[in-house]
MARKE-943938 format. One record per residue: x, y, z of N, C-alpha, C in turn. Coordinates in steps of 0.1 Angstrom, whole numbers, plus 2048, in hexadecimal, padded with zeros to 3 digits. Layout:
# residues N
XYZXYZXYZ/...
This chain:
# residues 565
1054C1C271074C8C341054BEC40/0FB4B6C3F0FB4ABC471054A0C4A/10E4A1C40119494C4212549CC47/1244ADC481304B0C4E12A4B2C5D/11F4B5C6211B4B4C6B11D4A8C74/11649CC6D11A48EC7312748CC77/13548FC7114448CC6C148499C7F/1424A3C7C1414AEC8613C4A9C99/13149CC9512A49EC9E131490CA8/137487C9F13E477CA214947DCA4/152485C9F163488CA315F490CAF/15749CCAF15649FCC0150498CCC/14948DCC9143485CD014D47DCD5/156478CC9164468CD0169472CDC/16F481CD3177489CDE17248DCE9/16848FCEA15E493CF5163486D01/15B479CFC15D46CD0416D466D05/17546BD0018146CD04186472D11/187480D0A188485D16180485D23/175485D2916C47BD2F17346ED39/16F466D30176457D3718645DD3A/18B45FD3019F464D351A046BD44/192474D4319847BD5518F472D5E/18A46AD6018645DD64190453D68/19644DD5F19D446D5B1A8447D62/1B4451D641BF455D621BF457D72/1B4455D791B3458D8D1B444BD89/1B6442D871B2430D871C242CD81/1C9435D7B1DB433D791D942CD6C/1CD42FD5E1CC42DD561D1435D4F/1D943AD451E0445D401D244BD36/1D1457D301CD462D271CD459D17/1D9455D171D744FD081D5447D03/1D743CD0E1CD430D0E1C342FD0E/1B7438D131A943DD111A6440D03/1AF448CFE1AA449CEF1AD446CE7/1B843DCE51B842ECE11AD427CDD/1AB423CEA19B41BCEF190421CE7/18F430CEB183436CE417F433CD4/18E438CD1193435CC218C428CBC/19341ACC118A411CBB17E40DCBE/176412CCB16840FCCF162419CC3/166422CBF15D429CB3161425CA5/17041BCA316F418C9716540FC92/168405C891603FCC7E15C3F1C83/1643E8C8F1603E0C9715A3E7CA8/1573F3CA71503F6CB61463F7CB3/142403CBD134404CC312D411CB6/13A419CB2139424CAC13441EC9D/13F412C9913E412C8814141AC7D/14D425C8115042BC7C15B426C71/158427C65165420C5A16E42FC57/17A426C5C184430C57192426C54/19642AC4C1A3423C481AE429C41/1B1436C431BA441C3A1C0447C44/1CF43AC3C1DA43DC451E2445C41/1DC450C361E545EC2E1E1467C3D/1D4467C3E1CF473C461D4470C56/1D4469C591D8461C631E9464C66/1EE45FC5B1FD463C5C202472C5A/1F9479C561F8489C511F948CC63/1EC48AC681E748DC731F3488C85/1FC482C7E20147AC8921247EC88/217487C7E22048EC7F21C49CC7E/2104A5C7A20E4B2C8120B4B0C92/2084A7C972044A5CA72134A0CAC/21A496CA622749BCAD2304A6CA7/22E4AECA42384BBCA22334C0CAC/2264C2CB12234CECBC2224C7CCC/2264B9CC82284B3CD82344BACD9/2434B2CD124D4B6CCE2504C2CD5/24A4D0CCB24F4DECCE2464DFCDB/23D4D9CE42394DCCF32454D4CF9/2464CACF82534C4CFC25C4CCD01/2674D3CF52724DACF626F4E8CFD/2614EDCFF25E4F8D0425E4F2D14/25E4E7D182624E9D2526D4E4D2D/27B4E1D1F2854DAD2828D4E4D27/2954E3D3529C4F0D392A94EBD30/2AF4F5D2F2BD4F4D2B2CC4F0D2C/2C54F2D3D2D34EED462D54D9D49/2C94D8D482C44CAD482C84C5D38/2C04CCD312BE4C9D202D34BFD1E/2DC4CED252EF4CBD292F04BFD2C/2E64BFD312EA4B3D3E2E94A1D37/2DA4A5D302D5492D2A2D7494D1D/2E049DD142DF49AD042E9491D03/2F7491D072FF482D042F6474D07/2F2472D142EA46AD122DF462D0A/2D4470D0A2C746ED012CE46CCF2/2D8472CEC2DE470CE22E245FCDD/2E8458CE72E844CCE52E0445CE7/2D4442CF02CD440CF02C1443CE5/2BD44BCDD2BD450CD52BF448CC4/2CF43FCC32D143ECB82D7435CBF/2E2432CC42E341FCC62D7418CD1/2CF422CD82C7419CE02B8415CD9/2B541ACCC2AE416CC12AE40CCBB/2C140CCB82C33FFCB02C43F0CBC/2C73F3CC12CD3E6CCB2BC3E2CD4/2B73EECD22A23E8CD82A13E1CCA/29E3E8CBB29A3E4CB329D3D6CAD/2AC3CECAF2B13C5CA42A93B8CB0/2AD3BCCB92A53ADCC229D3ABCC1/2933B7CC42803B7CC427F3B0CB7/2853B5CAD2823B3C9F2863A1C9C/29139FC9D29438FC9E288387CA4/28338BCB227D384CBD271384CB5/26C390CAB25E391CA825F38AC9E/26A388C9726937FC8A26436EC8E/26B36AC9A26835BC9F25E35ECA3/256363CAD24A363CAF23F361CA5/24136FC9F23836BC97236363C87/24435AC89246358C7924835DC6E/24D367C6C24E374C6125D372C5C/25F372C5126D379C4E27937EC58/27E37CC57288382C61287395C5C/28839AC542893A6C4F27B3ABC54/2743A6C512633ACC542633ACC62/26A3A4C6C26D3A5C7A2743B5C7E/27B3B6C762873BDC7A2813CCC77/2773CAC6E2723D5C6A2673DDC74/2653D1C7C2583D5C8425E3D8C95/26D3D5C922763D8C9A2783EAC99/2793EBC902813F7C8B273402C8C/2653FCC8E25A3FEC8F254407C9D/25C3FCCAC256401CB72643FACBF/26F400CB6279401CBB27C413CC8/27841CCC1275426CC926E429CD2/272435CDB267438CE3261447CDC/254448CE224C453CDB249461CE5/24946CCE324C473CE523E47ACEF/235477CE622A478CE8223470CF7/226466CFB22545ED01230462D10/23C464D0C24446BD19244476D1A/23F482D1823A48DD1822E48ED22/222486D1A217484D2121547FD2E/220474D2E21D469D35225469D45/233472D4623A476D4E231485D52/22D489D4E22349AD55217492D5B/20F489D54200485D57203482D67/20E47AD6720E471D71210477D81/216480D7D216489D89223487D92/22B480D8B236478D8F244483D8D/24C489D99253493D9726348AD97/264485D8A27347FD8728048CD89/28D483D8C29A48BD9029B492D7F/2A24A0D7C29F4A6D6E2AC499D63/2B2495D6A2BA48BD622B8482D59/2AC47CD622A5470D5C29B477D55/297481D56289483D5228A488D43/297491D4529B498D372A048CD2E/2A9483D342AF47AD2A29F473D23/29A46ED2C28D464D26283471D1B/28547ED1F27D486D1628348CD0A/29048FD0929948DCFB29B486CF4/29D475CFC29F46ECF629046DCEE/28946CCF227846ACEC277473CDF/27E482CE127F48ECD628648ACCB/291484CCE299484CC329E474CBC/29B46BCBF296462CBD29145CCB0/289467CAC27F45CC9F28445FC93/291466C8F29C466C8229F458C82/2A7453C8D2AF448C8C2A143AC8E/297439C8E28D42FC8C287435C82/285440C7B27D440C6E289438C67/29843DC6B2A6435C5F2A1426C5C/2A1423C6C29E413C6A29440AC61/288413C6427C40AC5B280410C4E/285419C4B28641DC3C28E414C35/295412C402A5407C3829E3FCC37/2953F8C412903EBC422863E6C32/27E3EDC362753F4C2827B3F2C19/2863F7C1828E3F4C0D28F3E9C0F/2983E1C1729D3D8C142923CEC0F/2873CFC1027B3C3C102763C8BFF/2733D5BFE26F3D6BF12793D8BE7/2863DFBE928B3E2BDD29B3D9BE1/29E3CFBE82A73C8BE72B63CFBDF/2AD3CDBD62BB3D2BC72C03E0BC7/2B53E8BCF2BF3F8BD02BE3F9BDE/2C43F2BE42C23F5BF52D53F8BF4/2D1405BF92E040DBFF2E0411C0A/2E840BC142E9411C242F041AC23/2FE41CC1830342CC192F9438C1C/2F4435C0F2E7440C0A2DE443C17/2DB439C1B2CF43BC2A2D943FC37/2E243DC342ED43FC3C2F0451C42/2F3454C332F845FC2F2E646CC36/2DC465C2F2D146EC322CF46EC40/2D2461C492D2465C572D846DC5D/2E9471C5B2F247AC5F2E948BC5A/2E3486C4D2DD495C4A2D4497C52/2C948FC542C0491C5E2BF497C6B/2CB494C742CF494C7D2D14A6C7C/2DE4A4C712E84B2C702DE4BBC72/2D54B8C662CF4C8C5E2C34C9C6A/2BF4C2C722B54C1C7D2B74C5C86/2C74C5C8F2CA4CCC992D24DDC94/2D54DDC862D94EAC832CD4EEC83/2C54EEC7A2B94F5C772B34F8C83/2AE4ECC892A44EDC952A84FDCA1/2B94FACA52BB506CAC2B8513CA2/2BF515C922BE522C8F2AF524C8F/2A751DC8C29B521C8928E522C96/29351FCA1291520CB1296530CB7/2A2531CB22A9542CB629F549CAE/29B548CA0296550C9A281555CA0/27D543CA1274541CA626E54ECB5/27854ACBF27D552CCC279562CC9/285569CBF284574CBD278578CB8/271571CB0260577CA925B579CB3/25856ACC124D56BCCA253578CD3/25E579CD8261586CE1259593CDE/25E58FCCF2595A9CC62475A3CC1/243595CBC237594CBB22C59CCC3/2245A4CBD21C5ABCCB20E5A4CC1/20B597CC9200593CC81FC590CD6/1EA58FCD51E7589CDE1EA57DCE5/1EA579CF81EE569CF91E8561CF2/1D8562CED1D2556CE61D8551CDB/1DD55CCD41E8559CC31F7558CC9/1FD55ACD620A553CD9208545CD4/20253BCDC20452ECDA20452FCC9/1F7530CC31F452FCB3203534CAB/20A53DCAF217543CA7220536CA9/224536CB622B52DCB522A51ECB4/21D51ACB121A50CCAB21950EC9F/219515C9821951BC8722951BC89/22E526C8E23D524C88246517C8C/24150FC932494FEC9A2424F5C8D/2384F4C8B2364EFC8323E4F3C74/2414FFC6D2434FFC642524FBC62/256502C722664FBC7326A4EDC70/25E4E1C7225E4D7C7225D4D2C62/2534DBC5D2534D6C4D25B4D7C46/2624E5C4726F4EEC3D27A4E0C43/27C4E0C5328B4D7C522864C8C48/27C4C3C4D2774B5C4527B4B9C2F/2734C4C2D2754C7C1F2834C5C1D/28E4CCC2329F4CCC202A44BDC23/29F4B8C282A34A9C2E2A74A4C3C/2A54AEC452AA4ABC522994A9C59/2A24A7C6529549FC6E28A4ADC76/2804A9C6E2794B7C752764B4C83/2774A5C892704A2C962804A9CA1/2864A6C9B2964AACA82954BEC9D/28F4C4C982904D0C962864DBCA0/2764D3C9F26E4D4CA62724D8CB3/2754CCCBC27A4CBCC72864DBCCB/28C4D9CC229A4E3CC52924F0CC3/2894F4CBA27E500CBB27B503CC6/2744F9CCE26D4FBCDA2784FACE7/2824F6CE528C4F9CF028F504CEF/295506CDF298517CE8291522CE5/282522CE427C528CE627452CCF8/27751ECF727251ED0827F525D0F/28A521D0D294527D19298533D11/29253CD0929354AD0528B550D08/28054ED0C274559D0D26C558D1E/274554D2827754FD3226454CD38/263551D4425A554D4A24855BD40/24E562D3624856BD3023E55DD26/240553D2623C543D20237540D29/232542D3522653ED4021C537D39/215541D34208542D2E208538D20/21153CD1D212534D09213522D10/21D51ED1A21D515D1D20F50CD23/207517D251FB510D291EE50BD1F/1F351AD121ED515D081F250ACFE/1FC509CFE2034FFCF31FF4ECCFE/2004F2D0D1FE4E3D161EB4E1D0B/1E34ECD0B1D74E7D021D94E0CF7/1E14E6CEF1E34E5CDE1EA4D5CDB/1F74D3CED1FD4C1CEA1F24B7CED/1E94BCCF51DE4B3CF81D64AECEB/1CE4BDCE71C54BACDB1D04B4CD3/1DC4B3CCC1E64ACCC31E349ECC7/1E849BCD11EB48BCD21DC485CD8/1CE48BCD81C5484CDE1BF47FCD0/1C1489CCA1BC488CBA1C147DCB1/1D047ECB31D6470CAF1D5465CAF/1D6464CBF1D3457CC61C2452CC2/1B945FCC41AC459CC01AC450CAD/1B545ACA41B3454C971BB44AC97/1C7443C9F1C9436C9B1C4429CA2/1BD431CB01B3424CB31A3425CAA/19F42EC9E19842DC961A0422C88/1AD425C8A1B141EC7B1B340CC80/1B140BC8E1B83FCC931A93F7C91/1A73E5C8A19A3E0C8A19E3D2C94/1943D5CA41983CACA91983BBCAB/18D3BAC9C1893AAC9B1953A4C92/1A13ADC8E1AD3A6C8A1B83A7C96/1B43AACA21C13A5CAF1C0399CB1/1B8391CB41B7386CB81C237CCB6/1C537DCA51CD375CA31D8377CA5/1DD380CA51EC38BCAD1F038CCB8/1E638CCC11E5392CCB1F038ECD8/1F037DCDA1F9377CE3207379CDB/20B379CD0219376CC921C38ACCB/211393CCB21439FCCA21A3A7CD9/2123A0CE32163A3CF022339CCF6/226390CED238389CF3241393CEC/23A398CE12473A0CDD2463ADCE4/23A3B5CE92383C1CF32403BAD00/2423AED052483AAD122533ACD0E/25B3A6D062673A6D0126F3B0D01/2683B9CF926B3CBCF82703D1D04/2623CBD0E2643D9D1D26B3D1D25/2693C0D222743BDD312813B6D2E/28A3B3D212913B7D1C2983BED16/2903C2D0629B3C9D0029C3D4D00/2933DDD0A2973EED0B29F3EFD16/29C3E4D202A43E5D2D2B63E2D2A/2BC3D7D212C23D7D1E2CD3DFD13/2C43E4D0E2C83EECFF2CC3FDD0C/2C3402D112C740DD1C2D140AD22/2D33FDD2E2DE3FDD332EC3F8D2F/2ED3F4D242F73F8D152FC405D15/2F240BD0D2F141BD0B2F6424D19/2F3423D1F2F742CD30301423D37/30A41ED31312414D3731C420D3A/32142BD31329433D3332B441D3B/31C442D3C31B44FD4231644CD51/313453D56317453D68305454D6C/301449D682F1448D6F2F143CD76/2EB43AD812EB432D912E142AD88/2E841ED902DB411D872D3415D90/2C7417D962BB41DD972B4428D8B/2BD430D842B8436D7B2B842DD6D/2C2425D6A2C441CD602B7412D62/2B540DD6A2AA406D6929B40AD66/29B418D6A292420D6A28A425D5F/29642AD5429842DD4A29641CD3F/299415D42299409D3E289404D41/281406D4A275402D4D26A40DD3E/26C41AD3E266427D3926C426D2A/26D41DD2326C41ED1625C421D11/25542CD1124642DD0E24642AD00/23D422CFA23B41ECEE23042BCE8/228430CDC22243BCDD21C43DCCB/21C448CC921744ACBC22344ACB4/22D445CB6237448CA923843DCA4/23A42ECAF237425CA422B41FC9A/220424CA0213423C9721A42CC8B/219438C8D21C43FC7F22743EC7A/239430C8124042AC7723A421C71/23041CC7B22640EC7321C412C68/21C41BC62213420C5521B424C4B/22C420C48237423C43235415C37/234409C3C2333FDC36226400C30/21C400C37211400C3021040CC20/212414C23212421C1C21C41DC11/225410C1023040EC0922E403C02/2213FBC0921F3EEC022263E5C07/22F3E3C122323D6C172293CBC1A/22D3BDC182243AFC162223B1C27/21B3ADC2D2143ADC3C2143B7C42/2173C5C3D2143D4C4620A3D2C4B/1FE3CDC4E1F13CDC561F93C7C5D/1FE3BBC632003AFC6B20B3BDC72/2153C5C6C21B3CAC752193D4C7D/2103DCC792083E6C7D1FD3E1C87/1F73D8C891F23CEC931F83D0C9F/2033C9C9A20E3C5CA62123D1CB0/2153DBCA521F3E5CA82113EDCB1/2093EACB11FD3F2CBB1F63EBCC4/1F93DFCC81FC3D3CD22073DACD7/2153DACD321F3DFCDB2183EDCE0/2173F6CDD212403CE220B400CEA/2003FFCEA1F1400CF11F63F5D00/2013EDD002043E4D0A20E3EFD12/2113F6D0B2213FFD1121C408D18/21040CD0F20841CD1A201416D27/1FA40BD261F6409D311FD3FED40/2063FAD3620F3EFD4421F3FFD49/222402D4022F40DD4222A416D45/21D41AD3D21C42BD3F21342DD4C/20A420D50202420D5C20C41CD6D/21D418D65220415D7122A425D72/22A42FD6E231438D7223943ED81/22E43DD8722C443D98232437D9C/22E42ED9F23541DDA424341DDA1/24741CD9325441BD9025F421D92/25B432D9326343ED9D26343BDA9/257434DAE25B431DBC266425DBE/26741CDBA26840FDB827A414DB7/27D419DAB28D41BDA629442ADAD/287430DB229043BDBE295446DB2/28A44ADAE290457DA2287461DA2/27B45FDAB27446CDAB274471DBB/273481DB6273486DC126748FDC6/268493DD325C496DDA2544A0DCF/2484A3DD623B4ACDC92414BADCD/2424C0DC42454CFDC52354DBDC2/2304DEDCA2254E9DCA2244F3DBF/2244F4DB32294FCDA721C506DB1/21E516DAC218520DAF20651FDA7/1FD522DAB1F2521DA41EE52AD97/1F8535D991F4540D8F203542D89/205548D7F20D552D7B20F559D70/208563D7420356ED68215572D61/20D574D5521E57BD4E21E58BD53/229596D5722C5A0D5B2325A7D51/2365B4D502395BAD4424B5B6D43/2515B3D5325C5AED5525C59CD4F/26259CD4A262589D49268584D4D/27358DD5727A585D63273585D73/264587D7225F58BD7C251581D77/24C57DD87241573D8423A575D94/22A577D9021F579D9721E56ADA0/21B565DAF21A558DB4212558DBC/20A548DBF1FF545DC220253BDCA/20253ADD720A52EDDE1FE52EDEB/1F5520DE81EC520DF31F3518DFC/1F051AE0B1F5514E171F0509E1C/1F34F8E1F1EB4EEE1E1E84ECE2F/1DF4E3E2E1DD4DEE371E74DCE41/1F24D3E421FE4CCE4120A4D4E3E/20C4E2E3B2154EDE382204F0E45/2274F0E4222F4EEE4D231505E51/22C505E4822B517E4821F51AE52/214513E50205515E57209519E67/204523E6B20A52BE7B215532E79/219532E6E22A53FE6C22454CE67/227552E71227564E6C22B565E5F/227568E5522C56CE4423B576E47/234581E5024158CE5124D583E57/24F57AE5C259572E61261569E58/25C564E50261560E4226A569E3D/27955FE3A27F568E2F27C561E22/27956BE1C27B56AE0B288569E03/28755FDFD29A566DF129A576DEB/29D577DE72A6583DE1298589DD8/298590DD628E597DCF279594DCD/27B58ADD826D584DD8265591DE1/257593DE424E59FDE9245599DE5/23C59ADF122C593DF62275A1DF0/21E5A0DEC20E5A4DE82075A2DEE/204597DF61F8596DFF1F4589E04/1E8586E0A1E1578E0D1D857AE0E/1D3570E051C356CE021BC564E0D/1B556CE131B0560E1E1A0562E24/19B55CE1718E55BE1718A560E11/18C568E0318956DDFA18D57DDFF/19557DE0919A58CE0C1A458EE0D/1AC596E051B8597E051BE5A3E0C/1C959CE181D25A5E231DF5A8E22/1E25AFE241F35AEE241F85A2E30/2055A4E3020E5A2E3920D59EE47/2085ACE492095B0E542015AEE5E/1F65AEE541E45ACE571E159BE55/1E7596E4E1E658CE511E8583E5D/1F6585E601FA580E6D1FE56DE6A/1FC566E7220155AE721F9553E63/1FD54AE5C1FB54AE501F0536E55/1E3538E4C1DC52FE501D6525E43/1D351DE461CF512E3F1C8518E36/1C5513E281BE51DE211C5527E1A/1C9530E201CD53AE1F1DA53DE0E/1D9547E051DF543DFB1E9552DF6/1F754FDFD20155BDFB1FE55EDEF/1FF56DDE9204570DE0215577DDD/21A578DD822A57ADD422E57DDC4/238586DC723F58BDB9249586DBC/25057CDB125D579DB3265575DA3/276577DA727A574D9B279569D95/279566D88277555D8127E54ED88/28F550D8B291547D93290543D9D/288549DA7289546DB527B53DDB2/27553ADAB269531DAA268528DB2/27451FDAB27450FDB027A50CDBE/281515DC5280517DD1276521DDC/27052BDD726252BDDB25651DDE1/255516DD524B50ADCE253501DDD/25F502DDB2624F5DE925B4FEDF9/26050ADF825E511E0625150EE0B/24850EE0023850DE03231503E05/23C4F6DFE2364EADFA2294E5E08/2224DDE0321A4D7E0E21D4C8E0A/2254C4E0622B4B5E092304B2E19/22A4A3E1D22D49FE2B2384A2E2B/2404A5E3A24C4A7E3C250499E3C/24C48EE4125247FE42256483E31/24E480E28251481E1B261484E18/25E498E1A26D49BE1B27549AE1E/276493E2C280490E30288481E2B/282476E2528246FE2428C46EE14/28847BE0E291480E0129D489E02/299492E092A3498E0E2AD49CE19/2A9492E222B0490E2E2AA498E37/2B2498E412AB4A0E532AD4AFE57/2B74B2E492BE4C0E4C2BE4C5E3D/2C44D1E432C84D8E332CC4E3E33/2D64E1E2E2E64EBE2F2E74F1E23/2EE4FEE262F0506E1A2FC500E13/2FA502E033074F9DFF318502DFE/31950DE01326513E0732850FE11/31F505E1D326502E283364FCE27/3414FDE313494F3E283464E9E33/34E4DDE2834A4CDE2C34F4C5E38/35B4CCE373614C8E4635A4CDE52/3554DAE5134E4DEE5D3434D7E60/33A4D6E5432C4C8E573334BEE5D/33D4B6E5A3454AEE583484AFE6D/34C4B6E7134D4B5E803424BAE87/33C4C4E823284BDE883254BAE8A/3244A8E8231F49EE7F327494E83/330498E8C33D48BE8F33F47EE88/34348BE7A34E47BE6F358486E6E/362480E6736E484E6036D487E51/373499E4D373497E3B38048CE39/37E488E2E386484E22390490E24/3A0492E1D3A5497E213A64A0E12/3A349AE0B39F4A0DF63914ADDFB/38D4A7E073804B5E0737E4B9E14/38B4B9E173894C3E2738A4D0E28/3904D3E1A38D4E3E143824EAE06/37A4DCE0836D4DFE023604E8E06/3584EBDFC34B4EEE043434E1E02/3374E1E0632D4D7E0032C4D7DF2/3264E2DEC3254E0DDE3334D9DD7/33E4E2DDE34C4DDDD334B4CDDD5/34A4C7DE234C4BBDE53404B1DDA/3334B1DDC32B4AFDD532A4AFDC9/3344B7DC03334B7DAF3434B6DAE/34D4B1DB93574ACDB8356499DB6/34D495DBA34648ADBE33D482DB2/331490DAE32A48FDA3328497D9D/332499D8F3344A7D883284ABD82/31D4A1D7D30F4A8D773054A5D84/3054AFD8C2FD4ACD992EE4B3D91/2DD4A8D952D34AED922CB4B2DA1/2C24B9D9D2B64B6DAF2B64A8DB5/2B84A2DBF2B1498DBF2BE48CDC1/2CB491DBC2D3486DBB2DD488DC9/2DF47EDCF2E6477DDD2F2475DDA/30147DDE630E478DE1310473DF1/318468DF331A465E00329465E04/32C46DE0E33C46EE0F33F46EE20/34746BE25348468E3833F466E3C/33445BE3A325458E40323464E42/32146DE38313476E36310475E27/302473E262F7473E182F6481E16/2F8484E0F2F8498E082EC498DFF/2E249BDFD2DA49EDF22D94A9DEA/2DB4ADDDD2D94B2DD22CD4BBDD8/2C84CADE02B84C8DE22B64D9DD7/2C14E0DD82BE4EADCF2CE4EFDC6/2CB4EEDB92D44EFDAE2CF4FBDA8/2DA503DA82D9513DA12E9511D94/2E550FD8B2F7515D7E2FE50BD84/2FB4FFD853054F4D853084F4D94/3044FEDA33064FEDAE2FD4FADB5/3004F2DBE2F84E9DCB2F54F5DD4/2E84FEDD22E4507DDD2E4502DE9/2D84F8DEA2D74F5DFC2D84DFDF9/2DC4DEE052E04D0E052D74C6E10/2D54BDE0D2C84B6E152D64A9E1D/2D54A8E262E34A1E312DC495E36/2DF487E352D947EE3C2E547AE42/2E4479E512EC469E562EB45DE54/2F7455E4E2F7445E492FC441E4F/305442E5830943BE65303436E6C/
């Protein structure tokens, strides 16, 4: 009883001091998983802790149940209309931007560090991906509100991804042990299955997933639990048949999220618990499995190949890969900077070992040098580098509450008024609302008034509102307390409905339309211009800048207008 106690009393203690230093840490632009990393090996064999562990069954057990339920949080929060938008892309990127990262790093790591060329290529094929875990985490932590183009491509591509790098080290793998039965048809053939039986399965078993949690009449505390039980098993069944349970996962939690709309409030907050405890737990057991009195010797040959990675060959391999689709070099570079390294190549790096390849320590070394350099130089420069490449956009106010309603097209809102509010002194009754929105009240001071009784609306002070799911994200702007220099500065000095037509802005503003859109509106002109318009994205036509500021079903609602003249 005492040694499960001790085993009880050291794993909640690392976790404890993780979490701890991580919300510490993370105000200082230190990321979350770099902390427990750290913790990880201060309590292994060479720290302070002296903890011996070296079982990289349980470890690897542990490191694909934690990404299945990052995964299915993942897809639980990418919209659909976006999802349209970045799968050609994240797709290639995906599967040629794996191989064309992986064969260089892999060459480069072979001269470096003197290895085989094969054993290079293997450790290519290693931390040739990006991890899902890591952009998931690491794009929310940061507080950094990217355009949905960039953000979805970098977070699919992350999802779907680790078929075509598990193909690689497998092939690699072969090639080194079994020479004589190495078939690339054969691995060939299993990748197309992987793929296939992972995005078939993934949706049917996502629709099916959907329909349980709707008629399910469980408690919210067994929401999350149901549906991390059923993502998970979706994940094992597609793995058992041969397809990729990590791109099945994923496709579970997409369309479970855009089926069960608003009414997923709450589950989303518990599953945000369930991706944390996954990946802190991870990340803690393989900075327990790394011993750091064997970096030393690694260490400089491990970080030229981590330089190598992030300042050529992802930047390169991406803008290859996006050469054909319509992203502004500002986002290509961007996307090119954000290759997050994470837990998937540690847990491809336990593929060799678990297989008996000659130097798997030496590559597994390496491969967590690359990581542990990736989370903290990429994943600490997030906020900088949105600013830097011009792809994130102003902070949006998300509401503080929102209780689920018996309607699930209907949502309870909490919108406190800032300092700096450009609402602070406006009568509430003067406010129009969209379409179906109705105040409840204002909290102002722990006393809640109507309307009417409130009167001019004051600092502090915290609307309440019923409104439909979609009028959310235009609510969240109405209330924002972001500086106006800010906004204006993203969205220009004005802002026009997008049925204006364009010629009439157009003599307003004394320029001339084009004569292709002098019988346009804004929106027609602006998705005539740029057919996949997202939030956030800029079209410039007769010195006027048009901004993207609200997108409803593929339509430019309201338009943000700069003069470039």
């Amino acid at each position: 009883m005492d040694a499960v106690n001790q085993v009880l009393l050291a794993g909640a203690l690392v976790m404890f001091a993780g979490i701890l230093l991580g919300a510490v840490s993370s105000r200082q632009g230190i990321p979350f998983l770099v902390v427990f990393l750290v913790v990880g090996m201060l309590a292994g064999e060479d720290g302070i802790g002296g903890i011996q562990f070296g079982n990289y069954s349980t470890t690897f057990f542990v490191g694909n149940l934690a990404l299945a339920i990052i995964l299915l949080d993942g897809g639980l929060r990418t919209k659909l209309a976006t999802f349209r938008i970045a799968l050609r892309p994240s797709l290639v990127l995906a599967t040629a931007g794996v191989l064309l990262t992986a064969v260089p790093v892999g060459l480069f790591a072979a001269w470096v560090l003197g290895i085989d060329w094969r054993l290079g290529l293997l450790l290519g094929s290693i931390v040739g991906s990006t991890d899902a875990a890591a952009v998931f985490a690491l794009l929310r932590a940061s507080g950094t509100r990217l355009n949905e183009r960039v953000a979805n491509t970098l977070e699919i591509e992350s999802g779907v991804n680790d078929p075509m790098a598990i193909f690689l080290t497998t092939l690699m793998i072969q090639a080194l042990m079994m020479p004589e039965t190495f078939g690339l048809a054969d691995l060939l053939s299993q990748l197309a299955m992987q793929f296939g039986l992972g995005i078939v399965l993934g949706l049917l078993l996502g629709r099916v997933m959907a329909w349980i949690m709707k008629r399910a009449q469980v408690g919210e505390g067994l929401s999350a639990l149901l549906l991390c039980s059923g993502g998970v098993a979706a994940f094992a069944l597609v793995n058992l048949v041969g397809g990729s349970g990590f791109i099945a996962v994923y496709l579970v939690g997409l369309v479970v999220g855009n089926r069960i709309r608003r009414a997923g409030e709450n589950l989303l907050k518990a599953m945000d618990g369930m991706a944390w405890l996954a990946q802190s737990s991870m990340f803690l057991l393989m900075g327990l499995l790394v011993s750091p009195s064997e970096m030393p010797a690694i260490v400089v040959a491990a970080l030229l190949v981590s330089a190598f990675l992030m300042f050529v060959a992802r930047p390169a391999a991406v803008w290859l890969c996006l050469k054909p689709f319509a992203f502004a070099p500002r986002e290509v570079g961007f996307m090119g900077w954000m290759g997050l390294r994470g837990a998937v190549p540690i847990v491809l790096a336990m593929f060799p070992l678990l297989a008996g390849v000659p130097d798997a320590k030496l590559l597994f070394n390496v491969a967590f040098v690359v990581v542990l350099s990736s989370l903290v130089l990429q994943g600490a420069s997030v906020p900088l580098a949105a600013r830097r490449f011009g792809v994130g956009l102003p902070p949006r106010d998300e509401p503080q509450v929102r209780p689920t309603l018996s309607n699930d097209q209907l949502a309870v809102l909490e919108f406190p008024v800032g300092e700096r509010s450009s609402l602070a002194g406006v009568a509430l009754e003067s406010l129009i609302f969209p379409p179906g929105v109705r105040v409840v009240g204002v909290l102002r001071e722990s006393r809640l008034m109507d309307g009417a009784e409130a009167g001019a609306l004051q600092p502090q002070d915290v609307v309440m509102l019923v409104a439909p799911d979609h009028e959310v994200d235009r609510l969240s702007e109405m209330f924002t307390r972001v500086e106006a220099a800010v906004r204006r500065a993203a969205w220009g000095d004005f802002v026009l409905d997008g049925s204006a037509g364009f010629a009439d802005v157009c003599a307003a503003y004394g320029c001339e339309a084009p004569a292709d859109y002098a019988d346009k509106s804004l929106d027609e002109t602006m998705r005539s211009l740029a057919p996949r318009l997202v939030e956030g994205d800029e079209v410039r036509v007769a010195g006027l800048a048009l901004v993207a500021r609200e997108i409803a079903d593929g339509q430019v609602v309201k338009a943000g207008l700069k003069l470039v003249r």
